[in-house]
N, C-alpha and C positions, 0 to 999 in steps of 0.2 A: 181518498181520505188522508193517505201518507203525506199526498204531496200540498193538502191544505194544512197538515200540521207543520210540514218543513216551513211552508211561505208564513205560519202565522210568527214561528219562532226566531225566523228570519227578521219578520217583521219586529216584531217585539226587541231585540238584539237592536233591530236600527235606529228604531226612536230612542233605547236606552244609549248610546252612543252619540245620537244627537243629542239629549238630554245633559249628555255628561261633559258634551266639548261646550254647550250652551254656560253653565254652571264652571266651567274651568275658565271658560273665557269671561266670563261675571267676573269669580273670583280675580283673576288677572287684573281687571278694571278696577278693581276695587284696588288694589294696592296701588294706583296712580291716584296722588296726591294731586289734586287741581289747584291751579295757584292765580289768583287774579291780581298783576302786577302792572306798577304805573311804566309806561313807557320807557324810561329815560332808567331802568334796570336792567335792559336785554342782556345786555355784554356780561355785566356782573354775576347775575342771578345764572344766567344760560350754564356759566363755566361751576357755579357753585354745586348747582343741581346734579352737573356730570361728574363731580366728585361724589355727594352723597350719591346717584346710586353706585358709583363702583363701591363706596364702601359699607352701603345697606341692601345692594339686589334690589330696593323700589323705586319707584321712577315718579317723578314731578312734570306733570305738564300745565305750560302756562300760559295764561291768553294774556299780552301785553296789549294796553291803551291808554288815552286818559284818566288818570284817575276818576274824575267825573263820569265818563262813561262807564268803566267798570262799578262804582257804585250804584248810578242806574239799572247796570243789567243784573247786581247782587236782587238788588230792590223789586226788583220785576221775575224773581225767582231762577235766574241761572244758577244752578249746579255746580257749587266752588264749596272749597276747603277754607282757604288761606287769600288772604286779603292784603298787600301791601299798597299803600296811596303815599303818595309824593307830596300830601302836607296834610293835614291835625284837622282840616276840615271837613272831605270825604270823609274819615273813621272816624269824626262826630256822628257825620249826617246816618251811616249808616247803625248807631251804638244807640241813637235816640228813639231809634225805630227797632233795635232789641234785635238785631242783624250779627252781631256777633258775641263771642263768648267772653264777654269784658274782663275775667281773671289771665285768660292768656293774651290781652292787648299788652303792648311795649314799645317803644321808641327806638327802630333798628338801626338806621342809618342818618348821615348829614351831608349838607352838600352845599355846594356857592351857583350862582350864578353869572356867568360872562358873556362877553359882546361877540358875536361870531362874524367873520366875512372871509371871503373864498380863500384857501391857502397861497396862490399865486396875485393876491391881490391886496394881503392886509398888511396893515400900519400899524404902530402904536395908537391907541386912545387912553387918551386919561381921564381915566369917568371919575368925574367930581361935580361939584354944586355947578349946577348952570352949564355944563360942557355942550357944545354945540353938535348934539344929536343933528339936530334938521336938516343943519350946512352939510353934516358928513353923507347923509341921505340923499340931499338933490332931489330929484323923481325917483328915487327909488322909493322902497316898498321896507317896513322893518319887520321882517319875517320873528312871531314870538307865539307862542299858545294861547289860544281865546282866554283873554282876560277876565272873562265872568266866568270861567268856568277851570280850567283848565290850571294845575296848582303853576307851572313855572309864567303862566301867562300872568298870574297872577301877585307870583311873587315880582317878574320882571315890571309890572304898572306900579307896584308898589314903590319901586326904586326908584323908576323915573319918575314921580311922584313927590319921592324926598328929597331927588336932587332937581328937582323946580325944572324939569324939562319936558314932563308928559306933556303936558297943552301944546307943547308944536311939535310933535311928532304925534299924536292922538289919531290926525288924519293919512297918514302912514302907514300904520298899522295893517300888517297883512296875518291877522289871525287863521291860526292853523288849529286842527281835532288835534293833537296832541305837539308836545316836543320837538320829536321824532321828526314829525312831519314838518316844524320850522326850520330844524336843520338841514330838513333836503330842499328846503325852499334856497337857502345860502349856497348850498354846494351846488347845487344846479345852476345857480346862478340869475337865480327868478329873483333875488332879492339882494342889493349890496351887504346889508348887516340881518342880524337875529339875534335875540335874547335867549341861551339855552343854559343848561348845568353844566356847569365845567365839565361834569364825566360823558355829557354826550359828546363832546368835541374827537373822546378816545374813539369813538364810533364810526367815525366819517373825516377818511383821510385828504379829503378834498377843504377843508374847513383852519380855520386856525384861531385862536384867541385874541381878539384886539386890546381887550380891556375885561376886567373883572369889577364887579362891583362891591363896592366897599359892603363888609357884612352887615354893618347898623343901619343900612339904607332900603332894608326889609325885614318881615318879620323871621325867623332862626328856619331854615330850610328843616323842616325835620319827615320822616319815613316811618310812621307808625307803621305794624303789622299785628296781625290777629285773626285769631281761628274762628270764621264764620257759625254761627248759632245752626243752620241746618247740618252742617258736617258732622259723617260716622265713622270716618274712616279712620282705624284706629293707626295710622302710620301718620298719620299730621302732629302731633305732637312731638315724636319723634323729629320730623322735618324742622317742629319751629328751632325745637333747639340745636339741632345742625347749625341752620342760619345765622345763629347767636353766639355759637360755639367760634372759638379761634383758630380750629380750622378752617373755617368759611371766610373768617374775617377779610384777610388778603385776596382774597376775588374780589371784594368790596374797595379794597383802601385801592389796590393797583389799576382801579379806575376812577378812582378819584372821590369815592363815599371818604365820610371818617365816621368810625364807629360809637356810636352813644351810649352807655351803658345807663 
């Protein structure tokens, strides 16, 4: 009998201890802030995040993509906090469908977009009406972000659009799932030119700036963010304004964002 009461209170002690590391490590989880961020933030956001937790103890973890994809997987009920998209249409699409908490949406970031090709390879280009994309192409491939979907694919057809050069480069076009992924189409060297954000160029030192495109030759690059509609986690609020705050700023500007107020 002694030794079934040792084993039961044995037993009892162990599940409460599993019990307790179960519920510490909840707790734990809970204080990561999940962050669903467009691609072409890695650099910026990565270094901002590792300041706030040295200076709050919580941690931000972030699943970066297209913006379009990340709003699809918001939509399809992934598990996120914090929403940032890389242009005013994703955080439409997902605020029509009552996806986030529309008092703490805001306009965080801005950005340009330029002509990328290999660092050991590029020229000047002077992107103006009519510039001779095609010529500078040859058979190559214009490595840019799916243009139905993808915000800088999007913003980049726009451009060549207004300076009367999409229709011969159109069939060119080597559409990539994000940014990210056009730029390594250039660095690798799968592609002579790519349309990316000037701040991805800081990313990938294989790469260089040919040309920038004039700002009125799309619509204003902007970076909505906002605390998604399912989110409990009472440490996101806190986050947003980190982000917003002029501490964080300079993560943003030293890669090439400019800040929106």
């Amino acid at each position: 009998m002694q030794n079934r009461r040792q084993w039961v209170k044995f037993a009892a002690v162990a599940v409460s201890a599993i019990w307790l590391g179960a519920t510490a490590g909840t707790a734990f989880a809970a204080e990561k802030v999940t962050v669903f961020a467009a691609a072409s933030m890695k650099n910026a956001l990565d270094a901002a995040n590792a300041e706030w937790a040295k200076e709050s103890g919580k941690e931000a973890v972030v699943s970066y993509a297209a913006s379009s994809a990340l709003a699809k997987q918001i939509e399809g009920g992934a598990p996120a906090d914090v929403f940032i998209s890389a242009d005013l249409d994703w955080m439409d699409y997902l605020a029509k469908k009552n996806l986030i908490k529309a008092d703490t949406r805001s306009n965080l970031l801005g950005n340009s977009i330029v002509l990328v090709a290999a660092k050991d390879k590029v020229k000047p280009v002077d992107i103006k009406q009519g510039f001779d994309l095609a010529g500078l192409l040859g058979d190559g491939k214009l490595a840019m972000g799916e243009v139905k979907s993808v915000p800088a694919g999007k913003y980049g057809k726009a451009a060549l659009e207004k300076l009367g050069v999409w229709s011969s480069v159109e069939g060119k076009v080597a559409g990539a799932e994000s940014v990210r992924a056009a730029l390594a189409l250039v660095s690798r060297g799968e592609a002579p030119f790519g349309i990316v954000y000037r701040t991805d160029v800081n990313a990938d030192p294989g790469v260089a700036v040919a040309g920038t495109f004039p700002s009125d030759s799309h619509p204003p690059i902007t970076y909505p963010i906002a605390i998604l509609s399912e989110s409990k986690n009472a440490d996101t609020a806190a986050y947003l304004d980190f982000l917003k705050s002029e501490k964080a700023a300079h993560f943003f500007t030293e890669q090439g964002f400019t800040i929106l107020k």
